[in-house]
VEXKOLNU-291804 format. One record per residue (C-alpha): residue in three letters; x, y, z; residue number from 0. Coordinates in nm, 2 decimals. Layout:
! residues N
(atom ALA,(X,Y,Z),NUM)
...
This chain:
! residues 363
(atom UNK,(3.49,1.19,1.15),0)
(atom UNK,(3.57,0.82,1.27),1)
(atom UNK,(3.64,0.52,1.13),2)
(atom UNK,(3.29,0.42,1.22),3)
(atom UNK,(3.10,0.76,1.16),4)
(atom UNK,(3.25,0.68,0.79),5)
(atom UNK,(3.14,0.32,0.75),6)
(atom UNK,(2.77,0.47,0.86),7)
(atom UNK,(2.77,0.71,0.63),8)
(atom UNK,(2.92,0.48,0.33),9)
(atom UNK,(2.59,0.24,0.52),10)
(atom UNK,(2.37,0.54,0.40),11)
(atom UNK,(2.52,0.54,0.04),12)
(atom UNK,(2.49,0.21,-0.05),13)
(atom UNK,(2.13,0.12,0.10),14)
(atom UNK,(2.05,0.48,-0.13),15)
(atom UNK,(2.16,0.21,-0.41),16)
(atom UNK,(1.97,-0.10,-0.30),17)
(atom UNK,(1.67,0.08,-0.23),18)
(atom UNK,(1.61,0.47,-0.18),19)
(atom UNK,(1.28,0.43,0.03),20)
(atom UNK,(1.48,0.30,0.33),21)
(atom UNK,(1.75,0.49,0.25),22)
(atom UNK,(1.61,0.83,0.32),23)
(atom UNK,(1.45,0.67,0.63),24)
(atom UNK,(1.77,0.63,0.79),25)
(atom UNK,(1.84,0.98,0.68),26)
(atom UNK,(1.57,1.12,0.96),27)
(atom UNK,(1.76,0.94,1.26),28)
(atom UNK,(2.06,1.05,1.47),29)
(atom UNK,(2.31,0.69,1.50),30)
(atom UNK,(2.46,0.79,1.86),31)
(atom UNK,(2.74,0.57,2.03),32)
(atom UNK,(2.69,0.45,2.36),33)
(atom UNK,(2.94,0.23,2.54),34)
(atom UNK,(2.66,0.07,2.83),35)
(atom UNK,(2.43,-0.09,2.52),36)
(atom UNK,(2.53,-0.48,2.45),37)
(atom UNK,(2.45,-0.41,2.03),38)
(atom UNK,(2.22,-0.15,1.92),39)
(atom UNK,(1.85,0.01,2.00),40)
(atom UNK,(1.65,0.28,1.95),41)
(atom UNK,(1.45,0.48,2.13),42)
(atom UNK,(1.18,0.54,1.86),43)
(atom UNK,(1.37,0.84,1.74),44)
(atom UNK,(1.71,0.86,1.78),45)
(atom UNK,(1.97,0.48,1.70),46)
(atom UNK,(2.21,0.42,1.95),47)
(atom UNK,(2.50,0.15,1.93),48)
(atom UNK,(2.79,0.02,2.08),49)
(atom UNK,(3.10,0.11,1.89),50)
(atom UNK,(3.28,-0.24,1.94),51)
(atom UNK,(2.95,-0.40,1.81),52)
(atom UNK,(2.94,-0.21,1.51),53)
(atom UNK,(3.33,-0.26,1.42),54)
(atom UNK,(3.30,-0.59,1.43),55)
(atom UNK,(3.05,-0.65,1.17),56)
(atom UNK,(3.07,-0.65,0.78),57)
(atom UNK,(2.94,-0.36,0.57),58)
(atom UNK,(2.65,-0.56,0.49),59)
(atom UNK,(2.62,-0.63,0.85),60)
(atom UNK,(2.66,-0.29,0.96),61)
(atom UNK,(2.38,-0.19,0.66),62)
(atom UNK,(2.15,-0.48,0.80),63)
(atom UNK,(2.17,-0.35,1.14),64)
(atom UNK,(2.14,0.01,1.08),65)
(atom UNK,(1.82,-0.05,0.89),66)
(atom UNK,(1.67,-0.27,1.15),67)
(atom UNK,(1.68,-0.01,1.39),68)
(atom UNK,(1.56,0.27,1.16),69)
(atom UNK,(1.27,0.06,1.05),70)
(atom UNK,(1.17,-0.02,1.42),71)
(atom UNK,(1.17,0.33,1.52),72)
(atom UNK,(1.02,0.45,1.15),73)
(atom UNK,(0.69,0.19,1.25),74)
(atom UNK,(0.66,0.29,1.59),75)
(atom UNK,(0.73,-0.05,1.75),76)
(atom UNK,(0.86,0.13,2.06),77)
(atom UNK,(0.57,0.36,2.17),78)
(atom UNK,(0.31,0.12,2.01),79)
(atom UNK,(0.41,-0.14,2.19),80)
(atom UNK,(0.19,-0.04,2.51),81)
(atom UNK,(0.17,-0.28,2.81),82)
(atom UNK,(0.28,-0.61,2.60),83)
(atom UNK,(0.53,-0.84,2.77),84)
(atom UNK,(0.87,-0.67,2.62),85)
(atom UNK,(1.03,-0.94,2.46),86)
(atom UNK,(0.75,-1.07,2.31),87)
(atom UNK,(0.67,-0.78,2.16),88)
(atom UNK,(1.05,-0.74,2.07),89)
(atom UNK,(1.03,-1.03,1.89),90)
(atom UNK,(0.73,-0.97,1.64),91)
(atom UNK,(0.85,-0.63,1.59),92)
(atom UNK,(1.22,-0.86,1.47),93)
(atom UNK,(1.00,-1.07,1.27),94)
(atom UNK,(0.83,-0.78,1.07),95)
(atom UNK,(1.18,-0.57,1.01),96)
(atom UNK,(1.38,-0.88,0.96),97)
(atom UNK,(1.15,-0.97,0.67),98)
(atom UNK,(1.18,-0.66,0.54),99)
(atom UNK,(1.55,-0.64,0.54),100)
(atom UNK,(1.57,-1.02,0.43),101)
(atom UNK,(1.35,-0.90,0.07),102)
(atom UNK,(1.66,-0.64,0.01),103)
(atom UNK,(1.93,-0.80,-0.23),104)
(atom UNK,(2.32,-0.76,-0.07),105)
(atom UNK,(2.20,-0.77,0.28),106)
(atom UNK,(2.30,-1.00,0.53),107)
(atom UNK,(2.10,-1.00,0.91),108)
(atom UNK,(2.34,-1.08,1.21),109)
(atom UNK,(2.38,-1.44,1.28),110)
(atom UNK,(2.08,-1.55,1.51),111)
(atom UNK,(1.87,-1.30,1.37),112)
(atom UNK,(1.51,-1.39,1.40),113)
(atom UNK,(1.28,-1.51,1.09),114)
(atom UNK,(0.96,-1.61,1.06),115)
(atom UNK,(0.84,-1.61,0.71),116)
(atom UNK,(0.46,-1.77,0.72),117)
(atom UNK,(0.42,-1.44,0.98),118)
(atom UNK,(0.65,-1.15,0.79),119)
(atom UNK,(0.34,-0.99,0.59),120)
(atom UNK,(0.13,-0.95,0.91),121)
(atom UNK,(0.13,-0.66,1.15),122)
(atom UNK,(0.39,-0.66,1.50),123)
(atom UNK,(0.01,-0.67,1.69),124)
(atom UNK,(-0.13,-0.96,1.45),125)
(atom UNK,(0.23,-1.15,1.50),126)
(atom UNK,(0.23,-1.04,1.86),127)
(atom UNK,(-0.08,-1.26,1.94),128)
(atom UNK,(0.02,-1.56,1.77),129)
(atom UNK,(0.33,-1.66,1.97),130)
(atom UNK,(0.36,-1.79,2.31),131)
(atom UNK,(0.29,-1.63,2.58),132)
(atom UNK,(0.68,-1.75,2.70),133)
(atom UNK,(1.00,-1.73,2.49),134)
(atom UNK,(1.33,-1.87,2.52),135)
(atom UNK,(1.56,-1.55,2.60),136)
(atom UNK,(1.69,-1.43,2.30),137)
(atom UNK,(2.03,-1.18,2.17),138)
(atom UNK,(1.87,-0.92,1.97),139)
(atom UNK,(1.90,-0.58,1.84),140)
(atom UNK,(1.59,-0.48,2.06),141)
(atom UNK,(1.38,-0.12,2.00),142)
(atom UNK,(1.36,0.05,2.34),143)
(atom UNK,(1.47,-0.28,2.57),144)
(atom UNK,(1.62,-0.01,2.86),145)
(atom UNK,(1.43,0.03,3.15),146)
(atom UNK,(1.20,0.34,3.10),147)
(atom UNK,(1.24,0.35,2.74),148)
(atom UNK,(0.84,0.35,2.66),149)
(atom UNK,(0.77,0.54,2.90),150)
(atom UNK,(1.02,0.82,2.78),151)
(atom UNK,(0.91,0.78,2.42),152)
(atom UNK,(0.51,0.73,2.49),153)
(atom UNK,(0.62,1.12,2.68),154)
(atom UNK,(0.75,1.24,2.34),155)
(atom UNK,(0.48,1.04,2.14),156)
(atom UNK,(0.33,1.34,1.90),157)
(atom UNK,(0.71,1.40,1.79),158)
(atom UNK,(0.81,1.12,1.77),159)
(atom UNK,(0.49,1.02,1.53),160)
(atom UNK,(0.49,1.34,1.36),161)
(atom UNK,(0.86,1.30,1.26),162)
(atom UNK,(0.81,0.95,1.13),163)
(atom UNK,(0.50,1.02,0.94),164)
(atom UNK,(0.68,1.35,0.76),165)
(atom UNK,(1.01,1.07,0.75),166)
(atom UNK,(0.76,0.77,0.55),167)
(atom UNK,(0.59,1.07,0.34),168)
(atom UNK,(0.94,1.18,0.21),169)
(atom UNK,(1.05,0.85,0.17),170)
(atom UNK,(0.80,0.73,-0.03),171)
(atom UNK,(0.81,1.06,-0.31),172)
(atom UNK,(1.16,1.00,-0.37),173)
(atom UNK,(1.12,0.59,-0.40),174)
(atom UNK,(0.84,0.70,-0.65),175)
(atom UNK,(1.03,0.96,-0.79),176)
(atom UNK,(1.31,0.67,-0.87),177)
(atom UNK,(1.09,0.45,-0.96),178)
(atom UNK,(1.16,0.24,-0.69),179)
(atom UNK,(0.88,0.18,-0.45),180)
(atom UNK,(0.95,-0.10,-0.21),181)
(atom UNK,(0.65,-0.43,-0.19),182)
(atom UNK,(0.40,-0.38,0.05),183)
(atom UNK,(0.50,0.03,0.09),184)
(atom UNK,(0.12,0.14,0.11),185)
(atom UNK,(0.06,-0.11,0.41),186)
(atom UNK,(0.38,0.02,0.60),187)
(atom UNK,(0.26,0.36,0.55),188)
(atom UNK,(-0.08,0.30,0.65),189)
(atom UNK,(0.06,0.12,0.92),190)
(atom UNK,(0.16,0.45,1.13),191)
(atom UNK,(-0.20,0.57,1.24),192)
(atom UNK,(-0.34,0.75,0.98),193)
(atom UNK,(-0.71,0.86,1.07),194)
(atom UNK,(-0.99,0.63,0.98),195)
(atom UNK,(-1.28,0.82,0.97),196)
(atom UNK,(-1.34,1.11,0.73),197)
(atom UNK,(-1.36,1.40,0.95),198)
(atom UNK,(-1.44,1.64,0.69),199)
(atom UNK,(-1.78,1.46,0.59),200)
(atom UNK,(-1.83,1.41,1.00),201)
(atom UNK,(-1.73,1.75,1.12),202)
(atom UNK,(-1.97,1.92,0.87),203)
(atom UNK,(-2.23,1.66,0.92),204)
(atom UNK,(-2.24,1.80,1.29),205)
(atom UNK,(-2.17,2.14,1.20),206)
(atom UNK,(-2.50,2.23,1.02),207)
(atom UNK,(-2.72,2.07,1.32),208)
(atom UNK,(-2.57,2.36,1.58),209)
(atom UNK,(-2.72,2.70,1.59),210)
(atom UNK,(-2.40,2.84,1.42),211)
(atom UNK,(-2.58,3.11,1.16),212)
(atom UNK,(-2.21,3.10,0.89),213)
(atom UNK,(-2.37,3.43,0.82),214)
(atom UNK,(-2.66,3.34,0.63),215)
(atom UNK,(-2.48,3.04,0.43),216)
(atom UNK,(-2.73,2.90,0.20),217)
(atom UNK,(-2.68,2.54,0.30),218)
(atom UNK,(-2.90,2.43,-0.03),219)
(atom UNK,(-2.54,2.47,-0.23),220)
(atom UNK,(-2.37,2.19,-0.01),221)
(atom UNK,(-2.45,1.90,-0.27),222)
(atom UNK,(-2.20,2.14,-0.49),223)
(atom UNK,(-1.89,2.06,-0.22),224)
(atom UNK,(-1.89,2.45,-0.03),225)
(atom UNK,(-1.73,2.34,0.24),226)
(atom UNK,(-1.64,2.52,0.55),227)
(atom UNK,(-1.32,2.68,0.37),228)
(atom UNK,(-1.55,2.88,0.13),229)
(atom UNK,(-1.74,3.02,0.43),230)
(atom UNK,(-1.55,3.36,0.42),231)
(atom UNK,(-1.36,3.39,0.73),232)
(atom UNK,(-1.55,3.13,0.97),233)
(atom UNK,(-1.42,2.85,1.19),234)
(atom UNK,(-1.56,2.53,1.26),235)
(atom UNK,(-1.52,2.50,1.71),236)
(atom UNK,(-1.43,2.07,1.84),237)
(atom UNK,(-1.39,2.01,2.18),238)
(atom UNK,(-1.22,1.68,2.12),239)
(atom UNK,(-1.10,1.46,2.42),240)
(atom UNK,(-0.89,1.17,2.41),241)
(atom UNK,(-0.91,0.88,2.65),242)
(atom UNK,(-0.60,0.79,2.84),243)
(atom UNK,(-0.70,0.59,3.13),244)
(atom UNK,(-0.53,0.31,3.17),245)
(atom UNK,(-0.76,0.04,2.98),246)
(atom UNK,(-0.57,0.23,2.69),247)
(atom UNK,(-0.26,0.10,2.56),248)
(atom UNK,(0.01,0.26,2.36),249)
(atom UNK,(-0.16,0.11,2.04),250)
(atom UNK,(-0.51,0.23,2.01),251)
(atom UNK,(-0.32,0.59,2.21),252)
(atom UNK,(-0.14,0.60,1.85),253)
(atom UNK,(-0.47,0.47,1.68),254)
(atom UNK,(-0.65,0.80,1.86),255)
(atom UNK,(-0.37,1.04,1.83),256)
(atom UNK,(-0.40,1.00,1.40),257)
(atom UNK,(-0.76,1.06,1.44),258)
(atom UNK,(-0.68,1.40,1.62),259)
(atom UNK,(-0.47,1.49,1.35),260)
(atom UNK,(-0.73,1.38,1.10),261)
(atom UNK,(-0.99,1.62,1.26),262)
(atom UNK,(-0.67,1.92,1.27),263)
(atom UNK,(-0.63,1.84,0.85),264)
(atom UNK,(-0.96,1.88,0.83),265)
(atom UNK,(-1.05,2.29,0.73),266)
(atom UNK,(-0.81,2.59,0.70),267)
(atom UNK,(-0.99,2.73,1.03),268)
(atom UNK,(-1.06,2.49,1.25),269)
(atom UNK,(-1.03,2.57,1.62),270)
(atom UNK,(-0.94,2.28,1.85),271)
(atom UNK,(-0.92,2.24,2.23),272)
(atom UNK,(-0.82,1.92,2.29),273)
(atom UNK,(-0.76,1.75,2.64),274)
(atom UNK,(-0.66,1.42,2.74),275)
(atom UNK,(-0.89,1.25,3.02),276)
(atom UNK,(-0.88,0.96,3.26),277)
(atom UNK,(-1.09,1.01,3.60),278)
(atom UNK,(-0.92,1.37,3.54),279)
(atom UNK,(-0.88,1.63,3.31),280)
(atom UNK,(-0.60,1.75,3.15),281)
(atom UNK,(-0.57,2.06,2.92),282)
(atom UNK,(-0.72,2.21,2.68),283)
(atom UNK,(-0.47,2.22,2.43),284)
(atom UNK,(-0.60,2.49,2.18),285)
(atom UNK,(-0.49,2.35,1.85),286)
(atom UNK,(-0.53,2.48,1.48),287)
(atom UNK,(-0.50,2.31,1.13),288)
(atom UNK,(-0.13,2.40,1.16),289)
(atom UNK,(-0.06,2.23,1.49),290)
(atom UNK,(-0.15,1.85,1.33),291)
(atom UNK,(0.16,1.73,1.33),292)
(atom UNK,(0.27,1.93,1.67),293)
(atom UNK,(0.01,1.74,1.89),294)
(atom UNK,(0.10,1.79,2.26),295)
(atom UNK,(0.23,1.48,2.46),296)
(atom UNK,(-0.03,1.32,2.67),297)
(atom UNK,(-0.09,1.24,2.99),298)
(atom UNK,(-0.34,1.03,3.21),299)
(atom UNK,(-0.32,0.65,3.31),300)
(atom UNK,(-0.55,0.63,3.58),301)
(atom UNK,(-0.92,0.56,3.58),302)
(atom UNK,(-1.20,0.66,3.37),303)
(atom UNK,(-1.48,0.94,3.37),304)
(atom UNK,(-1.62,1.14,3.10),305)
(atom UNK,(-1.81,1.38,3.29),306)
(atom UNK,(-1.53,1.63,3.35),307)
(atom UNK,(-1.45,1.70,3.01),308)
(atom UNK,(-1.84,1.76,2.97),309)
(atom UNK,(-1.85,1.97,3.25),310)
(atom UNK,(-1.54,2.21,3.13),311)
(atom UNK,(-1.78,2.19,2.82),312)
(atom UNK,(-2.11,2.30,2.96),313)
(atom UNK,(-1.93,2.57,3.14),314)
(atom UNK,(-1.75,2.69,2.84),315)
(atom UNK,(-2.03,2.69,2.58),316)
(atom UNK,(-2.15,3.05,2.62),317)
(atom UNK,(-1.81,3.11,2.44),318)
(atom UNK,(-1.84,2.95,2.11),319)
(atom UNK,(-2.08,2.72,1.98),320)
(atom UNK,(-1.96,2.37,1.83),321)
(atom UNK,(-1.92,2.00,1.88),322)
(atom UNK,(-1.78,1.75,2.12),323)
(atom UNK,(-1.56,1.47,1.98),324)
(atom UNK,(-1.45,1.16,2.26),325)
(atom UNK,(-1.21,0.97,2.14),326)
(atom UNK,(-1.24,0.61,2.39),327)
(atom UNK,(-1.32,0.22,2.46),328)
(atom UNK,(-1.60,0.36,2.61),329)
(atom UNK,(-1.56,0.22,2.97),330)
(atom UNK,(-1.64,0.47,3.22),331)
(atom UNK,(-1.89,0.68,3.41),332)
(atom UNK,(-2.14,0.88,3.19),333)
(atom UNK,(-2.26,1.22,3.25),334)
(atom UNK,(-2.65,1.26,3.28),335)
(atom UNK,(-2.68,1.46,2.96),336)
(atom UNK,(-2.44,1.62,2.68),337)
(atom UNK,(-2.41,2.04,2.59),338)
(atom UNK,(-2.37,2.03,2.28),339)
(atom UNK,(-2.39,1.74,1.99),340)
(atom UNK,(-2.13,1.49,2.05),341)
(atom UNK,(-1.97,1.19,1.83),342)
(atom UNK,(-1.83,0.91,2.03),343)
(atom UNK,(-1.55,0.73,1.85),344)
(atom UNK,(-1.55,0.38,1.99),345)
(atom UNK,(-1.18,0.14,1.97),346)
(atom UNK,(-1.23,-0.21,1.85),347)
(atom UNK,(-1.35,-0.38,2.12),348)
(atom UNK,(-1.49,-0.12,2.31),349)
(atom UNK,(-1.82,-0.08,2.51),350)
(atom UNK,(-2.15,-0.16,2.29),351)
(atom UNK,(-2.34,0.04,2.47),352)
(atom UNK,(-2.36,0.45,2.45),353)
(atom UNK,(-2.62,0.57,2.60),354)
(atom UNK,(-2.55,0.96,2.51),355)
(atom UNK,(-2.47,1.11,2.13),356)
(atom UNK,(-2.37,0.94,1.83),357)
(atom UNK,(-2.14,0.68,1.78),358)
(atom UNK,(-1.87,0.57,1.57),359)
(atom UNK,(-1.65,0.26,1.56),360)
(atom UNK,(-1.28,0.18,1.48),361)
(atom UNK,(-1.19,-0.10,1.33),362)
């Protein structure tokens, strides 16, 4: 072990002390030296740094530093920053973390480090929109700042949330555990896209309007809670598609992505296909309750249509009944009718106007 691979770990040990919620964060990333860095980054999973960088600060400083990359990467600053001007974005994501880090007794932030305190309780995209459109250029410790970082990470963007939601969930136990839950730690946490809308209530609201029999299933027992797990053996069918033209930015893609997982937690035997969809199509992705946190990457970025993924549907149906799900801003071309009973879930923002199925909104 090095000199410095020793001073990270001690880094570990002691933040365990100050505060064992970010501690185990830092636990669920790789630190990797790099010599053509400046100071230190992240690609929203792994930290890298530059050895000279990191010798020359204190152990607070190296604790400071080591944290503000974790906590970058932990909130998804990279892939969520979408097509914002980079060091803009750069700098509300410093202003959130920096906060953070500041609130931690022992710590000291590398000189020039950026605080804001009137903004450090609002979200990266709520400080984001409040600064100018032009910034000074600034030495920070950016998340993703190489060219072709977010479009490497918004590639791995299922892992990378799925290993940061598991990272925050097993952070949070132990803090609790200890007795030591950090201020604000529900917002964080709800922070990383965790689905809005309660897909068990929606699914099964949908469910008992197609000509699925369930065998008989008395449906006059559902105001006692017999869900679609008590059905002996049967599966609930969603073709669900997910908007990636490129109206959508890296943001509301996160936003959608926990919704997919939402409707995967939903029941033990739930059958998915999912695709992704700009003017084209792109899967299906059969998916089951245990894939939620293995969501493939997606892919798209061009224009929008929804009538291929209805089209795969209509010639698909006479394989298994069930319902479509489209998650959108609901820009694009319409098809002349839906095959089966479809809930449109509509970002903030997004088109007022569906003329086809049922509709939900974001908010």
């Amino acid at each position: 072990m090095s000199d410095l691979d020793a001073r990270i770990s001690r880094a570990r040990l002691r933040l365990r002390a100050r505060d064992p919620f970010f501690a185990t964060l830092t636990l669920f990333a790789r630190v990797i030296p790099r010599e053509d860095i400046p100071t230190a980054q992240t690609d929203g999973l792994d930290i890298f740094y530059r050895p000279r960088f990191l010798a020359g600060l204190s152990d607070e400083g190296l604790e400071a530093v080591l944290l503000h990359e974790v906590l970058h990467a932990a909130l998804l600053h990279v892939t969520r920053r979408g097509p914002r001007e980079p060091v803009r974005w750069n700098v509300a994501a410093d202003v959130v973390v920096n906060g953070m880090i500041a609130a931690l007794p022992g710590l000291r932030l590398p000189s020039g480090a950026i605080r804001e305190p009137a903004l450090e309780s609002r979200s990266v995209e709520e400080i984001y929109a409040l600064l100018p459109e032009t910034l000074p250029a600034v030495s920070l410790c950016m998340p993703g700042d190489e060219a072709g970082a977010l479009n490497e990470a918004l590639a791995r963007l299922a892992e990378i949330e799925g290993h940061w939601r598991r990272a925050l969930r097993r952070a949070e136990a132990i803090a609790r555990q200890m007795g030591h839950a950090p201020a604000g730690l529900r917002r964080l946490i709800d922070e990383v896209a965790e689905p809005q809308i309660d897909w068990r209530a929606a699914l099964w609201r949908f469910l008992v309007r197609t000509p699925t029999d369930f065998r008989g299933f008395d449906r006059r027992f559902l105001h006692q809670g017999l869900y679609l797990e008590d059905l002996d053996g049967e599966s609930a069918r969603v073709y669900l598609a997910v908007d990636t033209s490129g109206s959508v930015d890296g943001a509301l893609l996160t936003s959608f992505l926990g919704e997919v997982r939402g409707v995967l937690s939903t029941y033990p035997h739930i059958k998915v296909d999912l695709f992704y969809a700009d003017a084209a199509l792109y899967g299906p992705y059969p998916l089951s309750h245990a894939d939620r946190d293995e969501i493939p990457a997606p892919s798209g970025g061009g224009g929008t249509s929804f009538v291929p993924f209805f089209d795969w549907v209509a010639r698909a149906r006479g394989l298994e009944e069930g319902v479509c799900v489209y998650l959108t801003d609901g820009y694009g071309r319409f098809p002349e009718s839906l095959p089966l009973p479809t809930l449109w879930v509509i970002s903030p923002g997004g088109a007022q106007h569906i003329p086809l199925g049922e509709v939900t909104r974001l908010v």
